[in-house]
MIDODREN-577531 format. One record per residue (C-alpha): residue number from 0; x negated, y, z negated. Coordinates in Angstrom, 3 decimals. Each point is the difference from the previous one (the first is absolute). Last residue first. Layout:
+-----+----------+----------+----------+
|   i |        X |        Y |        Z |
+-----+----------+----------+----------+
| NUM |        X |        Y |        Z |
...
+-----+----------+----------+----------+
//
This chain:
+-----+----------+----------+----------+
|   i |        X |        Y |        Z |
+-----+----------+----------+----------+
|  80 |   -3.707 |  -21.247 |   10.662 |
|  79 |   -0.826 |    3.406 |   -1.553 |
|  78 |    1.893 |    2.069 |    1.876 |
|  77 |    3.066 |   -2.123 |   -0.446 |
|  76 |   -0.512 |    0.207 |   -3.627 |
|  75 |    0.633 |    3.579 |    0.769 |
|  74 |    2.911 |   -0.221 |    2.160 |
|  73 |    2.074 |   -2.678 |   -2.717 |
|  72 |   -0.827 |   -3.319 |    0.560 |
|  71 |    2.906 |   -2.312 |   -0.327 |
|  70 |    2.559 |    2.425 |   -0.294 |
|  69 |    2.456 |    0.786 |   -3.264 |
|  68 |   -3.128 |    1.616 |   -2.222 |
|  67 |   -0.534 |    2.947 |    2.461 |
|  66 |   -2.583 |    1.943 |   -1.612 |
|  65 |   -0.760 |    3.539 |    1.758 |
|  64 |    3.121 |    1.414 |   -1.932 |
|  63 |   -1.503 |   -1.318 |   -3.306 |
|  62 |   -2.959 |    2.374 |    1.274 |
|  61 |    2.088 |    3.087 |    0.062 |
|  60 |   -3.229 |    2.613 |    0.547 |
|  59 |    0.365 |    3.442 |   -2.379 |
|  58 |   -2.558 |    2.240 |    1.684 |
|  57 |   -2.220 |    2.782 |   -0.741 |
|  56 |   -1.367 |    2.789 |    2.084 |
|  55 |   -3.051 |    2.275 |    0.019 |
|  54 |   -0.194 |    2.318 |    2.811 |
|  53 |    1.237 |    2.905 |   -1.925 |
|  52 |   -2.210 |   -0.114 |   -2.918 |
|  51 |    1.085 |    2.243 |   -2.749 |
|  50 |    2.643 |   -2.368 |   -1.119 |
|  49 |   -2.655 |   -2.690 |   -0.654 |
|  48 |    0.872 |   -0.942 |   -3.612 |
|  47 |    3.693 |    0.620 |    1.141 |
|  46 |    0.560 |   -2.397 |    2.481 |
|  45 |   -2.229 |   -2.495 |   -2.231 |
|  44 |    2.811 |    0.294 |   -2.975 |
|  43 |    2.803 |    0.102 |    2.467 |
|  42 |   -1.364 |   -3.273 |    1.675 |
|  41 |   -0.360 |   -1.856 |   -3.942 |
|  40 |    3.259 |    1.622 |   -0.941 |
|  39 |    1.792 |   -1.692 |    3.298 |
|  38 |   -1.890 |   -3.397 |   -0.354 |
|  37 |    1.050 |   -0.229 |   -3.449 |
|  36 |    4.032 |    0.759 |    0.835 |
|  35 |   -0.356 |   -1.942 |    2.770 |
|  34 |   -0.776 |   -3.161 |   -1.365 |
|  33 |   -2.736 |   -2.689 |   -0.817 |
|  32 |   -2.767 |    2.516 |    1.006 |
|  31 |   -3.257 |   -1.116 |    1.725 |
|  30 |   -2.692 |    2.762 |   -0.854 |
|  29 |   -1.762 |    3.672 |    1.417 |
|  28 |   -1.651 |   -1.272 |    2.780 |
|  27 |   -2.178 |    2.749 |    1.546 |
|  26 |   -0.624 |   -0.159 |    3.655 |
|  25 |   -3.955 |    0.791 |    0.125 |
|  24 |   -0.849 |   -2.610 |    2.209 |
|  23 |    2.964 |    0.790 |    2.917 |
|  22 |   -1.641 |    3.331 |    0.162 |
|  21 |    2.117 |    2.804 |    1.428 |
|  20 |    3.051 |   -1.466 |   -0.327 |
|  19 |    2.301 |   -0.498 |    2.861 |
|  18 |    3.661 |    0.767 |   -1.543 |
|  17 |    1.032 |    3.372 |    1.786 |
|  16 |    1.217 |    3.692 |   -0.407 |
|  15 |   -3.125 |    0.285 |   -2.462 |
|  14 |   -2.519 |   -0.142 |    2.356 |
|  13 |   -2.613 |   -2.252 |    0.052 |
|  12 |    1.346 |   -2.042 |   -3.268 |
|  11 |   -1.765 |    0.548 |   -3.502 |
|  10 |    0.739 |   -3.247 |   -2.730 |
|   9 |    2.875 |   -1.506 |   -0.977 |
|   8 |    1.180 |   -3.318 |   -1.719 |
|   7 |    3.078 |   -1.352 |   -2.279 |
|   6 |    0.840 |   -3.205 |    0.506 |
|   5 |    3.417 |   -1.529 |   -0.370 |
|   4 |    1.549 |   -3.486 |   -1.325 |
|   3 |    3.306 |   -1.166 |   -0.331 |
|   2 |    0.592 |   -3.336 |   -1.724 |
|   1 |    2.893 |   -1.374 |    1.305 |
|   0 |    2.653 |   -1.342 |   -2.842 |
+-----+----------+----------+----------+
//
């Protein structure tokens, strides 16, 4: 079975239509969840802690989908190499 993993991070964008953040160093990393259903209640929890902010945004990032077990080096080993 493939392990799917997904991180949950946010922080305040430049304008909240987009996805630049304001300050890359202050992006807040909520965890590394081992499925959805985690990831989802850790994002809704932060989404809601900062309702009152409209530029701040949180994310649920697919990183099993960024892992491509099948090739020889997936696209970020690649980077690395």
């Amino acid at each position: 079975m493939t392990q799917r993993l997904h991180l949950v991070f946010g922080g305040e964008l430049v304008d909240p239509s987009g996805t630049e953040f304001r300050n890359v160093d202050d992006i807040h990393v909520v965890g590394m969840f081992p499925d959805y259903a985690r990831a989802y209640a850790a994002w809704k929890a932060e989404a809601q802690r900062t309702v009152d902010n409209a530029h701040m945004r949180y994310f649920i990032a697919h990183i099993h989908r960024m892992i491509d077990e099948g090739s020889e080096a997936s696209p970020t080993e690649a980077l690395g190499g």
